[in-house]
PDB file of N, CA, C, O and CB in Angstrom:
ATOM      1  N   UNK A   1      59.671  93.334  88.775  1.00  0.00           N
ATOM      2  CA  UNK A   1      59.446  94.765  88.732  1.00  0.00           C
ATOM      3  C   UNK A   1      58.830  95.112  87.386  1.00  0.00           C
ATOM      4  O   UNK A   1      59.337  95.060  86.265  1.00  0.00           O
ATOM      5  CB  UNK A   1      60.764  95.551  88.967  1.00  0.00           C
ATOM      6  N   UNK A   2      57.680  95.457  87.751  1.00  0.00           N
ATOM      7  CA  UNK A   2      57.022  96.593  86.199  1.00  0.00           C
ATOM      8  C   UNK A   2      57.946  98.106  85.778  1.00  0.00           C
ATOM      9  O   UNK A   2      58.246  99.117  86.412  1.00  0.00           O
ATOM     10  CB  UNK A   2      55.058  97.417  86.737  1.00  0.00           C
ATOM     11  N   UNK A   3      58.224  97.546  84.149  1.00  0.00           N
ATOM     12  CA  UNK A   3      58.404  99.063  83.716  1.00  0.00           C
ATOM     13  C   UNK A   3      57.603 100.250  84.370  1.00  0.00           C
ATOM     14  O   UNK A   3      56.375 100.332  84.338  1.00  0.00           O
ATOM     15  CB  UNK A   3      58.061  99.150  82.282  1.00  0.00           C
ATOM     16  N   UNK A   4      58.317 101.023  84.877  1.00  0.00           N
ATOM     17  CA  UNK A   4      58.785 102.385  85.440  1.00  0.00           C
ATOM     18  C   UNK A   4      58.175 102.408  86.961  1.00  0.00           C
ATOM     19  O   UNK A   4      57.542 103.375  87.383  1.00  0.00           O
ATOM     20  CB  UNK A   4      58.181 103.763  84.447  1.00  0.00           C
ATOM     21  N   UNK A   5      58.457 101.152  87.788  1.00  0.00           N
ATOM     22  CA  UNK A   5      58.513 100.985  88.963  1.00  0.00           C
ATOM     23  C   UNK A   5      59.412 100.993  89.428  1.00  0.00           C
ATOM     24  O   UNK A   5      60.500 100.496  89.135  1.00  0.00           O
ATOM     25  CB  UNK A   5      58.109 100.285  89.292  1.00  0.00           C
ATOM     26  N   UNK A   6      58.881 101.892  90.679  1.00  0.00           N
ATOM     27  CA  UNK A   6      60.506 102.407  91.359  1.00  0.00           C
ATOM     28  C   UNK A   6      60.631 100.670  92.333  1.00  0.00           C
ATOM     29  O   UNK A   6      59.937  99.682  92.091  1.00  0.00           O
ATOM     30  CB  UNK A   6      60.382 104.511  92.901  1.00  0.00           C
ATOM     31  N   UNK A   7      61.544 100.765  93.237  1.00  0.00           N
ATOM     32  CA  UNK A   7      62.417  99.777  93.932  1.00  0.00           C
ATOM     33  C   UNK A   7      61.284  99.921  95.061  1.00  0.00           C
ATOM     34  O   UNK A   7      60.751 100.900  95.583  1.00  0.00           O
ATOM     35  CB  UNK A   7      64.233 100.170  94.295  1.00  0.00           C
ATOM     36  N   UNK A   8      61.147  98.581  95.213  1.00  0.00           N
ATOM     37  CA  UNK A   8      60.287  97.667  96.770  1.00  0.00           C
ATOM     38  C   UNK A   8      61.239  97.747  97.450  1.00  0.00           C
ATOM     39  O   UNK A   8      62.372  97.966  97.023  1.00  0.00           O
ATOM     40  CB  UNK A   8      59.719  95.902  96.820  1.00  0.00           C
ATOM     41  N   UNK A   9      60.863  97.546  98.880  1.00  0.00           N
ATOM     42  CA  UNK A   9      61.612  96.638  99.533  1.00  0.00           C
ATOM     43  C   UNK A   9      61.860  95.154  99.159  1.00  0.00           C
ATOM     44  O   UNK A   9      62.971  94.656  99.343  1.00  0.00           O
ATOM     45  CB  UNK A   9      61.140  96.668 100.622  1.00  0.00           C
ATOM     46  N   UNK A  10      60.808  94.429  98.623  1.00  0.00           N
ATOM     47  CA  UNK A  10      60.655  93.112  98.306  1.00  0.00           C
ATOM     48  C   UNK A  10      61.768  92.904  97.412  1.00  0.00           C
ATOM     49  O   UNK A  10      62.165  91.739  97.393  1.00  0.00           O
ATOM     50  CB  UNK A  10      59.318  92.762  97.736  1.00  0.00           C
ATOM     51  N   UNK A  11      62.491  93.867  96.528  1.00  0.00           N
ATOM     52  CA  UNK A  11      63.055  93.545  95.821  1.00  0.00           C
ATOM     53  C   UNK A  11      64.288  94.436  95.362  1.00  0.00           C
ATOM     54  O   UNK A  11      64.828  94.635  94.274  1.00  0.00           O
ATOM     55  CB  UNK A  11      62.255  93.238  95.144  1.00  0.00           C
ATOM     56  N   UNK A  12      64.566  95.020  97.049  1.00  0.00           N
ATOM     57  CA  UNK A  12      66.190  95.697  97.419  1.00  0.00           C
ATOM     58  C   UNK A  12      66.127  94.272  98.865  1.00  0.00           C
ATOM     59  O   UNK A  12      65.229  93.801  99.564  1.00  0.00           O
ATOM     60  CB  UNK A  12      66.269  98.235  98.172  1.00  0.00           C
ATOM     61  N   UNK A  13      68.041  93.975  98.678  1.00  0.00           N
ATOM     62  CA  UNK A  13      68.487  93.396  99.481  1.00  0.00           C
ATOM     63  C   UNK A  13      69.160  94.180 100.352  1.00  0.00           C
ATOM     64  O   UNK A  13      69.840  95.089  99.878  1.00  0.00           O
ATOM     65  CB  UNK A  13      69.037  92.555  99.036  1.00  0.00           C
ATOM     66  N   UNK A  14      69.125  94.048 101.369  1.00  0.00           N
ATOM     67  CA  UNK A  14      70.201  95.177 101.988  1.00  0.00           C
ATOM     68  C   UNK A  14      71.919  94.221 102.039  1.00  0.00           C
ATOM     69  O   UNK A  14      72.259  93.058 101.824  1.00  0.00           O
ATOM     70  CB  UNK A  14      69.506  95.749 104.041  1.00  0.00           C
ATOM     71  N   UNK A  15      72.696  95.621 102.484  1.00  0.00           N
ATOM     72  CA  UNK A  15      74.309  94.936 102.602  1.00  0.00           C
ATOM     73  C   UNK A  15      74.534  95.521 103.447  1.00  0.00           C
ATOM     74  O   UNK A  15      73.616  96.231 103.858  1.00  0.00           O
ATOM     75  CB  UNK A  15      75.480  95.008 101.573  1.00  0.00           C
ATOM     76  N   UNK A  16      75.610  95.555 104.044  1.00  0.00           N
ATOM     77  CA  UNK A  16      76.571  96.195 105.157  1.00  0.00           C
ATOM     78  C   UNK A  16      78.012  96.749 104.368  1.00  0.00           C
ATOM     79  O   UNK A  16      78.315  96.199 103.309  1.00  0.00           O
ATOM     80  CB  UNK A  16      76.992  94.883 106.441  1.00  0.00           C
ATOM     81  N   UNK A  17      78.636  97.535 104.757  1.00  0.00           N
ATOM     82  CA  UNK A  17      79.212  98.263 103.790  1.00  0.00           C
ATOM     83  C   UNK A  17      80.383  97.938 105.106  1.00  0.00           C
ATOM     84  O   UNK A  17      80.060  97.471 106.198  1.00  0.00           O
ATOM     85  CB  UNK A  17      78.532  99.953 103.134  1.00  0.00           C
ATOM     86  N   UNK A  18      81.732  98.296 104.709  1.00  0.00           N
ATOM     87  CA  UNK A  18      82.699  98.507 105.588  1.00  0.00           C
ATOM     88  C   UNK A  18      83.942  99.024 105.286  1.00  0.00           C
ATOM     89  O   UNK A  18      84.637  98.577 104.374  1.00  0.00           O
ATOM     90  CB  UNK A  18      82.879  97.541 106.113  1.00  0.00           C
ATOM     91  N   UNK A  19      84.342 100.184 106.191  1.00  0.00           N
ATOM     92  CA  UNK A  19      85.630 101.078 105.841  1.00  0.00           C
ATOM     93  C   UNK A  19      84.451 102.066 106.015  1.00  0.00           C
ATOM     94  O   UNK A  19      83.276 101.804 106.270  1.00  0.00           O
ATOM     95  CB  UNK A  19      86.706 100.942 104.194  1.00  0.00           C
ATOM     96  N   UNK A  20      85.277 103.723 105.738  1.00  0.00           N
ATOM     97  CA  UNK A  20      85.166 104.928 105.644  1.00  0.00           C
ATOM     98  C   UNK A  20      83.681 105.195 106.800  1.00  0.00           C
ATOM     99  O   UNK A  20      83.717 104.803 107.966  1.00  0.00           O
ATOM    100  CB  UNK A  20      85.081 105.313 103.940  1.00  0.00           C
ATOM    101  N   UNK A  21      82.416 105.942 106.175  1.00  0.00           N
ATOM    102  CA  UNK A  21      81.190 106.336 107.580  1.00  0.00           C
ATOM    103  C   UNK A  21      80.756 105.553 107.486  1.00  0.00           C
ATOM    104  O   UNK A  21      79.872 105.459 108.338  1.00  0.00           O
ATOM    105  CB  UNK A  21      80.107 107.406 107.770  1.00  0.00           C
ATOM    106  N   UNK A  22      80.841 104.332 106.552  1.00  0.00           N
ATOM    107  CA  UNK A  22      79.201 102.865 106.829  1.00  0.00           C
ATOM    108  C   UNK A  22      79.828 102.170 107.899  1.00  0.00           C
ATOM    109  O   UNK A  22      79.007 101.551 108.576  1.00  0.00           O
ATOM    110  CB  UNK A  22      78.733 101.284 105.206  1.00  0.00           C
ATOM    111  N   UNK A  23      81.193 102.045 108.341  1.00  0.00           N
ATOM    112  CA  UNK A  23      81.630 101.206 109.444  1.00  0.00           C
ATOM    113  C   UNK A  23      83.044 101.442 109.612  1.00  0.00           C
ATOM    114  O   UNK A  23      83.637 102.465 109.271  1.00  0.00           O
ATOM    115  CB  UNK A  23      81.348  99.736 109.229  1.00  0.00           C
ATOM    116  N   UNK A  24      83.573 100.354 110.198  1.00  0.00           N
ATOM    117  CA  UNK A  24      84.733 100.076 110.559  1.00  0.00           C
ATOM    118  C   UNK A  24      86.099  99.462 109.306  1.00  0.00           C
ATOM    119  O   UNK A  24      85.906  98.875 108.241  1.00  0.00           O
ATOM    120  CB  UNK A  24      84.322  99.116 111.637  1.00  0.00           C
ATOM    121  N   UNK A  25      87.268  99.818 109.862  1.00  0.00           N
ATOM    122  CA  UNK A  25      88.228  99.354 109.364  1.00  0.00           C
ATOM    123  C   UNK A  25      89.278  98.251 109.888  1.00  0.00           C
ATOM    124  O   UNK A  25      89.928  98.938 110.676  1.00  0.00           O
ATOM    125  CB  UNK A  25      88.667 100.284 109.131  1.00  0.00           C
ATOM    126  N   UNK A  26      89.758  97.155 109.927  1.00  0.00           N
ATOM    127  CA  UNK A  26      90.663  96.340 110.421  1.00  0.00           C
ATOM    128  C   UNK A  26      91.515  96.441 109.920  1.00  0.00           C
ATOM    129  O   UNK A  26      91.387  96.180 108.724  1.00  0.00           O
ATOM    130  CB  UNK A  26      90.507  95.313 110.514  1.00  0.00           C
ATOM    131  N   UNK A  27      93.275  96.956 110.469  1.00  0.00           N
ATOM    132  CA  UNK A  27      94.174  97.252 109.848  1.00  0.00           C
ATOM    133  C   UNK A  27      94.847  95.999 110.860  1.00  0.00           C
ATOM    134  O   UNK A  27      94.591  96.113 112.059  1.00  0.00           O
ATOM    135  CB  UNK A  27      94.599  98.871 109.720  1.00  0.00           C
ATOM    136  N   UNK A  28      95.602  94.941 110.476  1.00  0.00           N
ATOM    137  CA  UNK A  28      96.596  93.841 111.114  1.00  0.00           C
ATOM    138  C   UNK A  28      98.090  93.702 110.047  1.00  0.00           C
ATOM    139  O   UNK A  28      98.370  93.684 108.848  1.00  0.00           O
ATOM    140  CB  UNK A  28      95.616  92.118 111.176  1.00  0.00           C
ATOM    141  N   UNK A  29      98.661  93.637 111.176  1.00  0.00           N
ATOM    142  CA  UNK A  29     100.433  92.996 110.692  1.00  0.00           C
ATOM    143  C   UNK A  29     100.500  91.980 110.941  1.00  0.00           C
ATOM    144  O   UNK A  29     100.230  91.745 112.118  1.00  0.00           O
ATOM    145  CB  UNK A  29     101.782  93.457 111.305  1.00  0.00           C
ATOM    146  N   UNK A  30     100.898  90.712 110.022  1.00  0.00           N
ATOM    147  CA  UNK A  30     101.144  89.588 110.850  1.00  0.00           C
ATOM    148  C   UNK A  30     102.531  89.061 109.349  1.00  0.00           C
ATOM    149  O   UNK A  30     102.848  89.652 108.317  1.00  0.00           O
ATOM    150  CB  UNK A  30      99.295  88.350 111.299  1.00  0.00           C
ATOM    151  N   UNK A  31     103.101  87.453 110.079  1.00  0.00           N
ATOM    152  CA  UNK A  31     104.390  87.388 109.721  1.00  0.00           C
ATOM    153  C   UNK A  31     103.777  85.772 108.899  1.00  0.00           C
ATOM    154  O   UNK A  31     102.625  85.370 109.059  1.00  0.00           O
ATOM    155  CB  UNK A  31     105.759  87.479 111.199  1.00  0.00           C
ATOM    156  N   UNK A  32     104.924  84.967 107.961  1.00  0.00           N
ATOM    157  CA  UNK A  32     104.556  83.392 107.760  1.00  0.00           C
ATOM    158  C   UNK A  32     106.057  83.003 107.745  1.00  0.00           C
ATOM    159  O   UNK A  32     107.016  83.765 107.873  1.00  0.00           O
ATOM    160  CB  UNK A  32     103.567  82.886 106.194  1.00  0.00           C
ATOM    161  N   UNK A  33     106.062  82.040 107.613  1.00  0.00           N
ATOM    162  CA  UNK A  33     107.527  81.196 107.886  1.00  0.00           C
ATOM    163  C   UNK A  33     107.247  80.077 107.037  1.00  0.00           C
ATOM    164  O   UNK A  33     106.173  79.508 107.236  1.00  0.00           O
ATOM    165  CB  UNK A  33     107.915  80.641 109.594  1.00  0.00           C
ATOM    166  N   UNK A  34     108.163  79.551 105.930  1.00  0.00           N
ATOM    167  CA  UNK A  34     107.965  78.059 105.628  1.00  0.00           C
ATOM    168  C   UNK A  34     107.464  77.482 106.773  1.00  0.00           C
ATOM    169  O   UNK A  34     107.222  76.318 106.453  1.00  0.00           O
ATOM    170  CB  UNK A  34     109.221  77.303 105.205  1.00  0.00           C
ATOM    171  N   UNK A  35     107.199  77.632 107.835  1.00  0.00           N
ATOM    172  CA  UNK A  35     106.996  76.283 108.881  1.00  0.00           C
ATOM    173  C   UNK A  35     105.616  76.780 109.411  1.00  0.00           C
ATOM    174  O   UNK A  35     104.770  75.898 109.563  1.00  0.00           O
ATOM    175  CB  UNK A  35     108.347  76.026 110.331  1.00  0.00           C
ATOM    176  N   UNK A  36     105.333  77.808 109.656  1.00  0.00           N
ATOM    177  CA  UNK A  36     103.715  78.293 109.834  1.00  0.00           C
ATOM    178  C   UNK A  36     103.351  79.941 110.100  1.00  0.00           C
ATOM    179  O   UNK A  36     104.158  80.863 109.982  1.00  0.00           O
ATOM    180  CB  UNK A  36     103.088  77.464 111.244  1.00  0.00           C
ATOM    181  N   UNK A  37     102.113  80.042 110.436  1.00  0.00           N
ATOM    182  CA  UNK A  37     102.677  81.841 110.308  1.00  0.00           C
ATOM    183  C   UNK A  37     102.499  82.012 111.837  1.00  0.00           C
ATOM    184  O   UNK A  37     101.696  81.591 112.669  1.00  0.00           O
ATOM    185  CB  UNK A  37     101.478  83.260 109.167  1.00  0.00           C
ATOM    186  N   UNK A  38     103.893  83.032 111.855  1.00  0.00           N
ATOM    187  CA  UNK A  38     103.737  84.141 113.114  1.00  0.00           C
ATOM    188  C   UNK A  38     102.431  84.711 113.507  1.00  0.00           C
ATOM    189  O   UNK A  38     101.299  84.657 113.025  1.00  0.00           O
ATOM    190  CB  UNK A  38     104.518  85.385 112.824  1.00  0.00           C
ATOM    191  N   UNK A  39     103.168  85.496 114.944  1.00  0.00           N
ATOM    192  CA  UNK A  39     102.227  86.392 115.336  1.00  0.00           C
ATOM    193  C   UNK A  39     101.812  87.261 114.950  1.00  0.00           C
ATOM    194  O   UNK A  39     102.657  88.030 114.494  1.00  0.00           O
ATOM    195  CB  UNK A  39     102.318  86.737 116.028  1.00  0.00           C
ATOM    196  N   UNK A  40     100.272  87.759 114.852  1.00  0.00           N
ATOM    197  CA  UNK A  40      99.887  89.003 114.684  1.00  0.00           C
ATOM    198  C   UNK A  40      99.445  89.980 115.188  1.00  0.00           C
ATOM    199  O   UNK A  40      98.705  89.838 116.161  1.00  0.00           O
ATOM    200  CB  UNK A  40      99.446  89.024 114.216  1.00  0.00           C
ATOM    201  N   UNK A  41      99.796  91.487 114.623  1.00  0.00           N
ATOM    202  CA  UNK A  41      98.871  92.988 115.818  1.00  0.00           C
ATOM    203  C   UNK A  41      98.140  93.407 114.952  1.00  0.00           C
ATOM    204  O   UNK A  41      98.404  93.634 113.772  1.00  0.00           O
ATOM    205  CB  UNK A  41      99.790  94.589 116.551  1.00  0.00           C
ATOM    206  N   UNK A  42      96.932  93.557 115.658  1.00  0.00           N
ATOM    207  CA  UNK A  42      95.880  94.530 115.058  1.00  0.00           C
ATOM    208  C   UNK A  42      96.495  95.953 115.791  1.00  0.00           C
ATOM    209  O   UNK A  42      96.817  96.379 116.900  1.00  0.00           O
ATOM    210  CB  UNK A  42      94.038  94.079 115.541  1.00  0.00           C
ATOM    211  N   UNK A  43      96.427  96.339 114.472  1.00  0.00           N
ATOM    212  CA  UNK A  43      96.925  98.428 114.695  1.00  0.00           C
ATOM    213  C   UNK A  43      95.766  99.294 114.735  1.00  0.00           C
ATOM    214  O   UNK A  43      94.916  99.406 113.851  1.00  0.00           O
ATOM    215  CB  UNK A  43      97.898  99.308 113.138  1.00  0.00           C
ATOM    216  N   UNK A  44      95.813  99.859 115.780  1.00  0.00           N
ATOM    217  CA  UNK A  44      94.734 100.924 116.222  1.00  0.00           C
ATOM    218  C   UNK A  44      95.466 101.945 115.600  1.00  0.00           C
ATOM    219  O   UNK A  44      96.671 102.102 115.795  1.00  0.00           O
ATOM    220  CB  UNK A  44      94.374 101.179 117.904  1.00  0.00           C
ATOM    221  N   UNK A  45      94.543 102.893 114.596  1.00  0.00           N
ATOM    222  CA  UNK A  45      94.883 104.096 114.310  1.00  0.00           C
ATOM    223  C   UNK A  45      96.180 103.970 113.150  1.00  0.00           C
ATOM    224  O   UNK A  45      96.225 103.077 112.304  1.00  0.00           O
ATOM    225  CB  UNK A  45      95.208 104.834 115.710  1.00  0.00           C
ATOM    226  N   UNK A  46      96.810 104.635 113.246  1.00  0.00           N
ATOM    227  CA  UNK A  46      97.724 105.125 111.876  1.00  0.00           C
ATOM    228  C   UNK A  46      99.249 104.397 112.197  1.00  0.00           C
ATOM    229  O   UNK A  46      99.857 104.443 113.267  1.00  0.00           O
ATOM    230  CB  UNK A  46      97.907 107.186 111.748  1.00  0.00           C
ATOM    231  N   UNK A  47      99.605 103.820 111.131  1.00  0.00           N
ATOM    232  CA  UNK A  47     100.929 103.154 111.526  1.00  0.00           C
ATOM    233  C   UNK A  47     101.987 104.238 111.404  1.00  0.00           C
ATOM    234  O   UNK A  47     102.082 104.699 110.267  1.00  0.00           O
ATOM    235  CB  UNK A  47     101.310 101.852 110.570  1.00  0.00           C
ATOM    236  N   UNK A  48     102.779 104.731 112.289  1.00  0.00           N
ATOM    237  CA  UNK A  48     104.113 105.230 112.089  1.00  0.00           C
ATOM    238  C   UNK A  48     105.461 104.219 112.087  1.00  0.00           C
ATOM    239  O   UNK A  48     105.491 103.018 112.356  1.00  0.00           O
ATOM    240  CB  UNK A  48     104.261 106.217 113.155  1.00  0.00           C
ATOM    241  N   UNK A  49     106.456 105.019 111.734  1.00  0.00           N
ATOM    242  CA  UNK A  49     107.986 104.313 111.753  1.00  0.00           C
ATOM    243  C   UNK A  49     108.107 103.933 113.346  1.00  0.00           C
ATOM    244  O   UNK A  49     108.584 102.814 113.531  1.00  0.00           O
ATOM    245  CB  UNK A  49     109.440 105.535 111.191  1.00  0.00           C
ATOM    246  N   UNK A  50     107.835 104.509 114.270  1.00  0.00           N
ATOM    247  CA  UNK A  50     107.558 103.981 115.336  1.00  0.00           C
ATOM    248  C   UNK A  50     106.959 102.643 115.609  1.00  0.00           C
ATOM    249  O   UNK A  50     107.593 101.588 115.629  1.00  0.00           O
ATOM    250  CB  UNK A  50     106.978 104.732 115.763  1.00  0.00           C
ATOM    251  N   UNK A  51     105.867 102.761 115.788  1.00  0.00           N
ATOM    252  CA  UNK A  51     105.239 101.704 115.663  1.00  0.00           C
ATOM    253  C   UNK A  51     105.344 100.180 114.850  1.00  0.00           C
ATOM    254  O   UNK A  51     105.124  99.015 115.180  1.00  0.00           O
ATOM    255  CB  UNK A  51     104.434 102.234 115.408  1.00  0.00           C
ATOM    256  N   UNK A  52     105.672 100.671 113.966  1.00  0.00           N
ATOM    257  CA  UNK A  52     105.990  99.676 113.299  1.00  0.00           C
ATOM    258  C   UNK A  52     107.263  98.589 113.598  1.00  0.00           C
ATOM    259  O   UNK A  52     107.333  97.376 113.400  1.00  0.00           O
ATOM    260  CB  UNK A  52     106.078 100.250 112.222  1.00  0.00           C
ATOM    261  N   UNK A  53     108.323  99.640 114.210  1.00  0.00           N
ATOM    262  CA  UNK A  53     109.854  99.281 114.368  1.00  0.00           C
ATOM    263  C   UNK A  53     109.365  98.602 116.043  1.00  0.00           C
ATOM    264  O   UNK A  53     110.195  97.883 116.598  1.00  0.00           O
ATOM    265  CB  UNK A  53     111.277 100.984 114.260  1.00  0.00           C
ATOM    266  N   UNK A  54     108.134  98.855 116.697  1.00  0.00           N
ATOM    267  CA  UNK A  54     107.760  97.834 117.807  1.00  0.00           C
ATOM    268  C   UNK A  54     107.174  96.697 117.713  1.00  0.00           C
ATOM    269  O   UNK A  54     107.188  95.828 118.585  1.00  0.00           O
ATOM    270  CB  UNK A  54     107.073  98.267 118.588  1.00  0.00           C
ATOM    271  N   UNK A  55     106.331  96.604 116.079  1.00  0.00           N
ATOM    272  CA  UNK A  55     105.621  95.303 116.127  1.00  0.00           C
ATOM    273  C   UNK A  55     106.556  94.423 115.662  1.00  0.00           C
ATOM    274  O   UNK A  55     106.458  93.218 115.895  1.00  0.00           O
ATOM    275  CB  UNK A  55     104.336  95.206 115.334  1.00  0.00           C
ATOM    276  N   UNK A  56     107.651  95.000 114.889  1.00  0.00           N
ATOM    277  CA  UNK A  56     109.009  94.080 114.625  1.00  0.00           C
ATOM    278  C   UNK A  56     109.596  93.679 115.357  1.00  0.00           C
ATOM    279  O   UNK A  56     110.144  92.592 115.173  1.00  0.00           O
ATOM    280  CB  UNK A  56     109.918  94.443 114.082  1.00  0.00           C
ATOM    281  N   UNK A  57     109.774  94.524 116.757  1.00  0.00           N
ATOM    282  CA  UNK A  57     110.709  93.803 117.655  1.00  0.00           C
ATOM    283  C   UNK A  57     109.956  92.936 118.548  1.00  0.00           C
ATOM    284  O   UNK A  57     110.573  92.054 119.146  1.00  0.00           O
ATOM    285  CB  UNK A  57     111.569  94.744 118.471  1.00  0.00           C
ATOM    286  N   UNK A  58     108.064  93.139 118.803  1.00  0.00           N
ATOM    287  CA  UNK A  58     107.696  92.111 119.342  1.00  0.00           C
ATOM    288  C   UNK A  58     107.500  91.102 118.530  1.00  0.00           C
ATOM    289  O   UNK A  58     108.250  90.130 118.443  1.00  0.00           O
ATOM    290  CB  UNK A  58     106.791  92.307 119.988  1.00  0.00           C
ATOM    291  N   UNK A  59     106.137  91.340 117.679  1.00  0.00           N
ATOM    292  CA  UNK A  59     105.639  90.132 116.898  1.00  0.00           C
ATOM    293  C   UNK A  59     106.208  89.324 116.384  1.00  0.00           C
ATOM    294  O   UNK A  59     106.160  88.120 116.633  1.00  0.00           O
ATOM    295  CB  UNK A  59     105.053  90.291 116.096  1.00  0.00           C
ATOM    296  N   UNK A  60     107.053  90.053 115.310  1.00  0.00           N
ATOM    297  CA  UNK A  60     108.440  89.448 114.215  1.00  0.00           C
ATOM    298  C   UNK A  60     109.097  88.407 115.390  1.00  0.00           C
ATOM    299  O   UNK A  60     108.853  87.203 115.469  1.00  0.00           O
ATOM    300  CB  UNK A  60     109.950  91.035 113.567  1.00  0.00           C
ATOM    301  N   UNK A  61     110.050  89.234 116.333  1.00  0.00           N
ATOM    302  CA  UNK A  61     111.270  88.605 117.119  1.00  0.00           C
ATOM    303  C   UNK A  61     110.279  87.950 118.136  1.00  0.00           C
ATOM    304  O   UNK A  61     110.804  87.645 119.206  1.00  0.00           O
ATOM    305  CB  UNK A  61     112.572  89.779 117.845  1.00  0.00           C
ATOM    306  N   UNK A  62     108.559  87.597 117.970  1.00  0.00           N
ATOM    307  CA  UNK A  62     108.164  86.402 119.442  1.00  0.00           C
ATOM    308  C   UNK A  62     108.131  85.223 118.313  1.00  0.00           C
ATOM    309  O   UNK A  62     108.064  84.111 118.835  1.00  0.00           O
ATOM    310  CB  UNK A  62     106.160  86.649 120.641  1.00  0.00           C
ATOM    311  N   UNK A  63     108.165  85.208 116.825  1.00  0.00           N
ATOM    312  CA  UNK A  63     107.206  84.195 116.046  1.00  0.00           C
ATOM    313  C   UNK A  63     108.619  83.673 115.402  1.00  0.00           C
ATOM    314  O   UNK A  63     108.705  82.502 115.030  1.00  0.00           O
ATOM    315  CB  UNK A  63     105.754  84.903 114.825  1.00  0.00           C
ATOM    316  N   UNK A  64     109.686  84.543 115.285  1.00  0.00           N
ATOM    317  CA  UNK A  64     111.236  83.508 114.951  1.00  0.00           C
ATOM    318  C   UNK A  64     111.523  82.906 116.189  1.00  0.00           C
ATOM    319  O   UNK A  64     112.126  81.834 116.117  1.00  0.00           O
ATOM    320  CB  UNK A  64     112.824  84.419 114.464  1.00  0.00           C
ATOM    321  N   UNK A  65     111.211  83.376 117.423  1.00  0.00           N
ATOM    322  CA  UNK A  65     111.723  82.475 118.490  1.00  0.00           C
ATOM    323  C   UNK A  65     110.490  81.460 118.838  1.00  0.00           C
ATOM    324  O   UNK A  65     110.781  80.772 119.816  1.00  0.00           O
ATOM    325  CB  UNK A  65     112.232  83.383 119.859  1.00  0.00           C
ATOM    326  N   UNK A  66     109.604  81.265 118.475  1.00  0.00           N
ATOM    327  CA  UNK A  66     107.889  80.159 118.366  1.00  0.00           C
ATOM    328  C   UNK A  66     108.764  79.217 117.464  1.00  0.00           C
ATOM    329  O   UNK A  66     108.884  78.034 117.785  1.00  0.00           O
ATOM    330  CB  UNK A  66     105.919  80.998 117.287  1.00  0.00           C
ATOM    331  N   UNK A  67     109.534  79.841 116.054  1.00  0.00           N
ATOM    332  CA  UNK A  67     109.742  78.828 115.868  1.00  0.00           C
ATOM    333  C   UNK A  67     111.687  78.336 115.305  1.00  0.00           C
ATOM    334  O   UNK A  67     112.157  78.055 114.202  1.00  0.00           O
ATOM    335  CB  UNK A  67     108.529  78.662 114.979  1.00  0.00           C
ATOM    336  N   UNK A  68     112.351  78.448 116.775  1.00  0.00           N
ATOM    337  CA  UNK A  68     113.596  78.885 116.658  1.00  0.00           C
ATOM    338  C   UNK A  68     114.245  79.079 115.789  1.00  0.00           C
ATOM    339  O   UNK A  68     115.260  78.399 115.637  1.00  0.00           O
ATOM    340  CB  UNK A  68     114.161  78.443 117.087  1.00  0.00           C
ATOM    341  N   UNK A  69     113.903  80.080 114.894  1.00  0.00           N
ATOM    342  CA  UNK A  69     114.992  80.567 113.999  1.00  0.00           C
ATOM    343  C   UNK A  69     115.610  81.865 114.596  1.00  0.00           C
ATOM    344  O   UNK A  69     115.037  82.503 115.479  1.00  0.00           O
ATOM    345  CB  UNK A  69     114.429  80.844 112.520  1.00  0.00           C
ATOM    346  N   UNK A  70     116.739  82.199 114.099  1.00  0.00           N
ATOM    347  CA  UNK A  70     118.027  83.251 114.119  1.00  0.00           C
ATOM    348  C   UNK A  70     117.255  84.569 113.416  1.00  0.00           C
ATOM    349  O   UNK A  70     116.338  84.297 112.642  1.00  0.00           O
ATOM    350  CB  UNK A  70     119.620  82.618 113.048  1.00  0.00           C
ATOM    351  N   UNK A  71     117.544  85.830 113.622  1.00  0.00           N
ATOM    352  CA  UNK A  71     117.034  86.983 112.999  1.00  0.00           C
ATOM    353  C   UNK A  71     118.224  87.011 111.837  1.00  0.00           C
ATOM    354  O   UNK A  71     117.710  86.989 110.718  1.00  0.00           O
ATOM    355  CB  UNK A  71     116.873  88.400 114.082  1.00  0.00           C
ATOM    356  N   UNK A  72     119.502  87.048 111.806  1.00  0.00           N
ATOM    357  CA  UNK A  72     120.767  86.991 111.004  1.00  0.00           C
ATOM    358  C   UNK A  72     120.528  85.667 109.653  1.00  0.00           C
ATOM    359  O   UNK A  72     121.000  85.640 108.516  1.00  0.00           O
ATOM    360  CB  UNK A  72     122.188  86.567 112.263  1.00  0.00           C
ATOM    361  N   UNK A  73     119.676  84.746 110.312  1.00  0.00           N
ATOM    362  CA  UNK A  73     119.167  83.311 108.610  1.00  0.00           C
ATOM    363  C   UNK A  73     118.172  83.654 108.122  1.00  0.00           C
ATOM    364  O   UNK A  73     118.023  82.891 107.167  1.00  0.00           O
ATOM    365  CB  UNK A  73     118.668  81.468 108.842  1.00  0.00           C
ATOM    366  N   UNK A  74     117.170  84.490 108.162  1.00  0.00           N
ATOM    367  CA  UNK A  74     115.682  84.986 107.713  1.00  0.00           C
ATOM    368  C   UNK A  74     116.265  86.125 106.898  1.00  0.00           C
ATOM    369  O   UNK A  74     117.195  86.907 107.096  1.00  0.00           O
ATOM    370  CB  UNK A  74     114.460  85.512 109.055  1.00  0.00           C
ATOM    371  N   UNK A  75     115.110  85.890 105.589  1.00  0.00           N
ATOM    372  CA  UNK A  75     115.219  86.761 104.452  1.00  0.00           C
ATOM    373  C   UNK A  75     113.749  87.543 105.046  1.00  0.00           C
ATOM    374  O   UNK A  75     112.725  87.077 105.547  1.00  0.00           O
ATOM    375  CB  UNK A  75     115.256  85.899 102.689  1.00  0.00           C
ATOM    376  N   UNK A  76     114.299  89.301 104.648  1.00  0.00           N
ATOM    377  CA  UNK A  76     113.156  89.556 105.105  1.00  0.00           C
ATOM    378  C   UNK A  76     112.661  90.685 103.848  1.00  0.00           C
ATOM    379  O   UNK A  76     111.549  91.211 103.894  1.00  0.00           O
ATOM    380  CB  UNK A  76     113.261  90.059 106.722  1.00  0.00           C
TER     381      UNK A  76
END
């Protein structure tokens, strides 16, 4: 680029931007275990106490029983 040349194309790269109006957001819960990691949910939209207290009782309680542990021996 020459002093007081504005921007080419030749010499803007483009990017892709992501979150907020350039795109999308991926919001996921997922779990690990010394032994490997649990299941995970991708969350549509806004997490509530609701919601949340369901991905615990699925995801959480399918990925201690994947890999038989007790809910009462897990530090959480």
């Amino acid at each position: 680029k020459k002093p007081g040349e504005g921007l080419s194309d030749r010499l803007v790269e483009g990017t892709v931007k992501f979150g907020g109006e350039q795109g999308g957001s991926l919001m996921m819960w997922g779990c690990m275990t010394w032994q490997g990691v649990g299941y995970a949910a991708k969350i549509d939209g806004r997490m509530d106490g609701d919601l949340y207290l369901q991905i615990l009782k699925d995801e959480l309680h399918d990925s201690l029983r994947y890999y038989g542990l007790n809910p009462p021996d897990i530090i959480f």
